[in-house]
N, C-alpha and C positions, 0 to 999 in steps of 0.2 A: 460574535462575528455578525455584524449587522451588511455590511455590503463588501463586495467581492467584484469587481469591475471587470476582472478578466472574467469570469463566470459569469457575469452579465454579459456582455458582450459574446461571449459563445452560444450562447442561450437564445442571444437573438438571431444571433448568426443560424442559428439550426444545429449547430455542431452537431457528434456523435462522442459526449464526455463519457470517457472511458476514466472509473477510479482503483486506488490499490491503494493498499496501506501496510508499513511497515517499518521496522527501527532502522536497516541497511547502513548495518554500525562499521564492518569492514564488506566495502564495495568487490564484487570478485564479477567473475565471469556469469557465476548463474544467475546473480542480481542482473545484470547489463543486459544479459541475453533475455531474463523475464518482463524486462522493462521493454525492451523492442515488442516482442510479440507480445506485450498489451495495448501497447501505441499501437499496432498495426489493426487491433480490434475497433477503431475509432478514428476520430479527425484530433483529439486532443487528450491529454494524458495526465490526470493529477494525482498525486502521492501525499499523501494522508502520513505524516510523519511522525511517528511516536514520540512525544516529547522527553528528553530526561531523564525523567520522574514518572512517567508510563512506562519508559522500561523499565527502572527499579521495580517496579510492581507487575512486572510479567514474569520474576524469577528468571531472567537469562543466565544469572550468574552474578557474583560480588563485584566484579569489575569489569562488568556489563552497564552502560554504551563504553565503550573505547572512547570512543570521536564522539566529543557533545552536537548537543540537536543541531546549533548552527553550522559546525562544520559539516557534518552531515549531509547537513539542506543545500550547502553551497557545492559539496560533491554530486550531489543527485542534477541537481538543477545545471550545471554542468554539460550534462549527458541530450544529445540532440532529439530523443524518446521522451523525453520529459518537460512538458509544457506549464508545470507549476507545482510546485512543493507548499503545503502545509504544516506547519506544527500544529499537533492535537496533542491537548494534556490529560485527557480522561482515557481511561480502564481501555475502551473502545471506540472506534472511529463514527458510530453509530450518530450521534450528533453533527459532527461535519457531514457525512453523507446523507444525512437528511438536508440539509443546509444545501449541499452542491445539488442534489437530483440528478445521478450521473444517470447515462443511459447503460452503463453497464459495469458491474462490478468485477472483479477479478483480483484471483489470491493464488499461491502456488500449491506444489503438489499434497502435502499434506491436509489439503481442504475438498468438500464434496461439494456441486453444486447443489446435488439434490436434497442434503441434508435440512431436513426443517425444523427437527429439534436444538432449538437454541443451547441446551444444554451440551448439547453435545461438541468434542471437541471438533470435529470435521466442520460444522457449521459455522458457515462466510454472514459475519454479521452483519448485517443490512441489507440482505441478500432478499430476503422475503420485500422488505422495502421497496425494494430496486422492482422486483416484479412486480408489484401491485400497479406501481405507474408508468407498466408499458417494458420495463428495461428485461436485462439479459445478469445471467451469473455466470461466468467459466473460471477454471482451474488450470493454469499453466503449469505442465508437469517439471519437475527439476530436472535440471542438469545433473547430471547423475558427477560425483566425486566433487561437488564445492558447499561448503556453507560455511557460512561464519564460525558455529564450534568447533570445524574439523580446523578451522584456522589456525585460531585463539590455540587449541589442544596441539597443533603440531609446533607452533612458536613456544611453548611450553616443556615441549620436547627439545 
């Protein structure tokens, strides 16, 4: 990814790039509701979209993504909270968010901000990143009764 024009131009602009990253294979309510209150931490909002073949390799499940990357991208992008979607095809977002320089990172509740051990699973990848050149890390807590396995498992039902 050599140049990014809309990232350029917010860049100059000053903006306040707030980023996230995630597969958001089936869209619900607590997706929609954590995508507002990240946008609202910032002037613009970009989503780091797991490609494909990065979700095969997170273990979601055999028949995990549902919805391939592009439909995905064109449901997200969609959404009035969302100012630009990404496909990323490696393990972690760590490359694109070095690439963007957002001023602030953000993941949902299952993550710490404060966590600095990379090993560890609570730990927002690029989160150390993100602070060294000024920025910020938060954890948007869940909507408590939505996520995508409970979905996938009660369609199953």
């Amino acid at each position: 990814m050599l140049r990014h024009p809309k990232i350029e131009q917010w860049k100059a602009e000053e903006k306040t790039i707030v980023f996230t990253n995630g597969v958001f294979d089936i869209l619900h309510v607590g997706h929609v509701t954590y995508l507002e209150e990240a946008r609202a931490l910032g002037d613009v909002l970009v989503v780091g979209l797991n490609a494909d073949s990065s979700v095969k390799r997170l273990n979601k499940g055999p028949e995990r993504p549902i919805n391939n990357e592009e439909s995905r991208k064109r449901v997200l992008e969609a959404l009035r909270s969302v100012d630009e979607v990404i496909i990323f095809d490696e393990d972690t977002p760590l490359d694109l968010i070095m690439f963007i320089r957002p001023n602030i990172i953000v993941k949902g509740g299952d993550y710490n901000a404060h966590v600095t051990d990379r090993r560890d699973p609570q730990y927002i990848v690029g989160s150390q990143e993100v602070k060294k050149w000024g920025g910020h890390a938060y954890v948007i807590p869940f909507v408590q009764g939505y996520s995508t396995t409970s979905i996938v498992k009660k369609m199953r039902e």
